[in-house]
N, C-alpha and C positions, 0 to 999 in steps of 0.2 A: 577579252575580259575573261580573267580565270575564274568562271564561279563554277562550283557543282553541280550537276544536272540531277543526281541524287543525293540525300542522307545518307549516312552512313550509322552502320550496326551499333547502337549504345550511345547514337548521337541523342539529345535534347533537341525538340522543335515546338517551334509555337504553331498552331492550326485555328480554321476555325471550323464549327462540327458541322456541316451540308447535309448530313441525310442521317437521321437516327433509326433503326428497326430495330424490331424486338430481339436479333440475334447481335446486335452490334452497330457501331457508328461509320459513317463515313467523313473523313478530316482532309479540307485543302489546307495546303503545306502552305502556308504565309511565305515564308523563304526559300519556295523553291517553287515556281511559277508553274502551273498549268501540271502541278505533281499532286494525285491525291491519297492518302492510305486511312489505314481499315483498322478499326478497336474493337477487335471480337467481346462478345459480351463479358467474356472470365476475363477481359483482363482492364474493364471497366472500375471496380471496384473491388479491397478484398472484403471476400465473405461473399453471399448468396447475394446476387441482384436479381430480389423480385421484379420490379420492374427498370425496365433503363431510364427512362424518361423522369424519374425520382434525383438521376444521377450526372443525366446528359442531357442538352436543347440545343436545336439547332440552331445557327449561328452566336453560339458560345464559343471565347476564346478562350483555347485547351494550349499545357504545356501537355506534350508528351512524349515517352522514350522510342527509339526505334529499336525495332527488336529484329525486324529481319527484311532484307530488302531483294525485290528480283528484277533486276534492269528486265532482262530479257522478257518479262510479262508484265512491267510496270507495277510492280504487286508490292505493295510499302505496310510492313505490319507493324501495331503502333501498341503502347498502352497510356493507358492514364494511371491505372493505380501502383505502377511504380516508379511515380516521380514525388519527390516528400516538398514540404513547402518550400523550404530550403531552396531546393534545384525549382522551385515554381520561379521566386522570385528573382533569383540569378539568371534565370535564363527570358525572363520577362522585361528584366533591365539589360541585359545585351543584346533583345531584340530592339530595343527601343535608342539604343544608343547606334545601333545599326544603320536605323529609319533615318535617324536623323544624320549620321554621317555622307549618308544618301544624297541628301537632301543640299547637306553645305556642296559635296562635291557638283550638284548639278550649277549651284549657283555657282560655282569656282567656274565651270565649264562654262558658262554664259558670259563673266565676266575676260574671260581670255579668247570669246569665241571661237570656240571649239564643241565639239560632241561632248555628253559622257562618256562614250563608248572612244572615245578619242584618247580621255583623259586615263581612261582603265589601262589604254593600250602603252602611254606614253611615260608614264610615273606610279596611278591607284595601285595596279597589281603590283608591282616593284614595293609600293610602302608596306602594301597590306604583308607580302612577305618578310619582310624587317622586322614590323612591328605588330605582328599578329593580326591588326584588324584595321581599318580604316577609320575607325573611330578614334583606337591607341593613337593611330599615329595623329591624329588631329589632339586629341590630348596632351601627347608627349608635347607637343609644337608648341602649344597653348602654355606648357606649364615651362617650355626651354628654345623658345625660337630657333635659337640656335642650330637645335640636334640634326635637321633636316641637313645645312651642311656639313656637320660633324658626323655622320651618315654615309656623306657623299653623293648626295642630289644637290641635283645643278637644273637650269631651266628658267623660262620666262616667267612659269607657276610659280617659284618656290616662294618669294614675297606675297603674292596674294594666298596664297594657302596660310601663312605664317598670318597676314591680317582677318584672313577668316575665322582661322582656330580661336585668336587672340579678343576678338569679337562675341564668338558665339560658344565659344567652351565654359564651361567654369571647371576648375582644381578643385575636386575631390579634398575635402581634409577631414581630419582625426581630431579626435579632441580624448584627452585622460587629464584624469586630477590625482595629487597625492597629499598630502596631508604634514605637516609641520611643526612640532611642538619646539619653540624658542627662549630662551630666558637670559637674561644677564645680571648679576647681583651687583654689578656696577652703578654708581652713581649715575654714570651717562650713558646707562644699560640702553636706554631707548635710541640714543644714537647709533650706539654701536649695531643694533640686532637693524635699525632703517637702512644703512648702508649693506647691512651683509643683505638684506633682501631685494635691494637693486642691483645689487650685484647678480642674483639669481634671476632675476628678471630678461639678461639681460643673451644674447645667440649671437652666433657666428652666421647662421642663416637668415636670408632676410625674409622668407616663408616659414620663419617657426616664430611663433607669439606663445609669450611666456607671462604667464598671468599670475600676481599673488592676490591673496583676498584675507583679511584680518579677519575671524569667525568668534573668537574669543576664549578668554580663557589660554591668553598665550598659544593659541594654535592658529595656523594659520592656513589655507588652501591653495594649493600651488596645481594650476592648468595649465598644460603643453597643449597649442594646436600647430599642425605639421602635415603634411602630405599622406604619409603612412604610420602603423602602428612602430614600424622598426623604430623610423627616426625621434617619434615621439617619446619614446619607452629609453631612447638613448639622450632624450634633451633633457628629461625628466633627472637623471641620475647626473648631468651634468650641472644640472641647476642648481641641486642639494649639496654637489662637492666645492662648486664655486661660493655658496652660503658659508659654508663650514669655513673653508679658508679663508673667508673675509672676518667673518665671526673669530676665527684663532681660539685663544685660551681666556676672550672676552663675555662667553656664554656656553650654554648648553645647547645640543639643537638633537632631535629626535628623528625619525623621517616612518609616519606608515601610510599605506594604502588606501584605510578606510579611515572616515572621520571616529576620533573618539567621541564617544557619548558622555 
């Protein structure tokens, strides 16, 4: 199994704090076993730490940056105050998406009885290099069965991984709204403006749901939910072009971002 023995320089890690002094902390490394490193007091907080203990407690779960590591004396220097929420909560949910990738692989490995350390050796490490992380690749699988062999992995695993993902992932999705002002001075104005809005309703994708909502005042609310921001931001303009052309020279149609007042 290819993992890390150390951190590396400017890596994010999750710890949790073991020993506080008045000159600084001491943090085991959650993801890297039986590794522990050191938050000198300056680099606990910025500005003056009267006391540390205001700032740190032991067995608090710390994200923090690595600033410099020395295999050769086991010596791992850490800080806490230059990680901003941001990189807290990114690196809080990729640990936890880790855990649990973990976790499916062991059950994967019991169910094809085999080891973990079997399964690291025979396919894990080979995904995790494809698809960045073990988690991705349970994602991707989840969100496209398929891709595993479109990939080029093959094996008695690849169906049980495909029903694991498929079970226990959920698809990440987006959601954006934009806003619609519609009119038709036609008699059977109200037909014409219902069909051009089913029309907008309606994707080539069978993961993109396309939502209208009547608000009033001829305006209407048009929601893309989709996988990512791209495809959303592109089902979005696709829905307003498919309106207009069904709409033709039978109405007026607007398109902004924020609802009018």
């Amino acid at each position: 199994m290819r993992r890390k023995e150390y951190p590396e320089e400017g890596e994010f890690v999750v710890g949790t704090v073991v020993n506080v002094q008045n000159y600084g902390a001491f943090v085991s490394l959650d993801e890297y076993p039986n590794k522990e490193g050191f938050i000198h007091i300056a680099e606990i907080a910025s500005g003056w730490v009267k006391r540390i203990r205001n700032h740190i407690k032991e067995r608090q779960k710390v994200v923090c940056k690595v600033l410099h590591v020395d295999e050769s004396k086991g010596h791992i220097d850490l800080s806490l105050k230059r990680v901003n929420e941001h990189q807290k909560r990114e690196k809080i949910k990729e640990w936890k998406n880790n855990q649990k990738a973990e976790k499916l692989l062991e059950m994967l490995a019991s169910r094809l009885g085999k080891t973990v350390e079997q399964c690291y050796e025979e396919f894990a490490d080979d995904l995790i290099d494809k698809f960045g992380s073990l988690y991705a690749a349970f994602e991707e699988t989840a969100y496209d069965p398929s891709v595993l062999e479109q990939e080029g992995f093959t094996g008695d695993w690849v169906k049980e991984f495909q029903t694991l993902a498929q079970e226990n992932i959920t698809i990440p999705f987006v959601e954006i709204t934009g806003y619609i002002n519609i009119t038709s001075p036609l008699p059977d104005g109200v037909n014409h403006i219902r069909n051009a809005l089913l029309k907008g309703e309606e994707s080539e994708y069978e993961d993109v749901e396309i939502k209208i909502h009547y608000i009033g005042g001829g305006q209407h609310s048009l929601s893309v939910k989709a996988p990512d921001y791209k495809i959303a931001e592109e089902e979005l303009k696709k829905a307003v072009s498919r309106i207009e052309k069904e709409l033709g020279d039978k109405g007026t149609l607007t398109f902004h971002r924020k609802m009018e007042e």
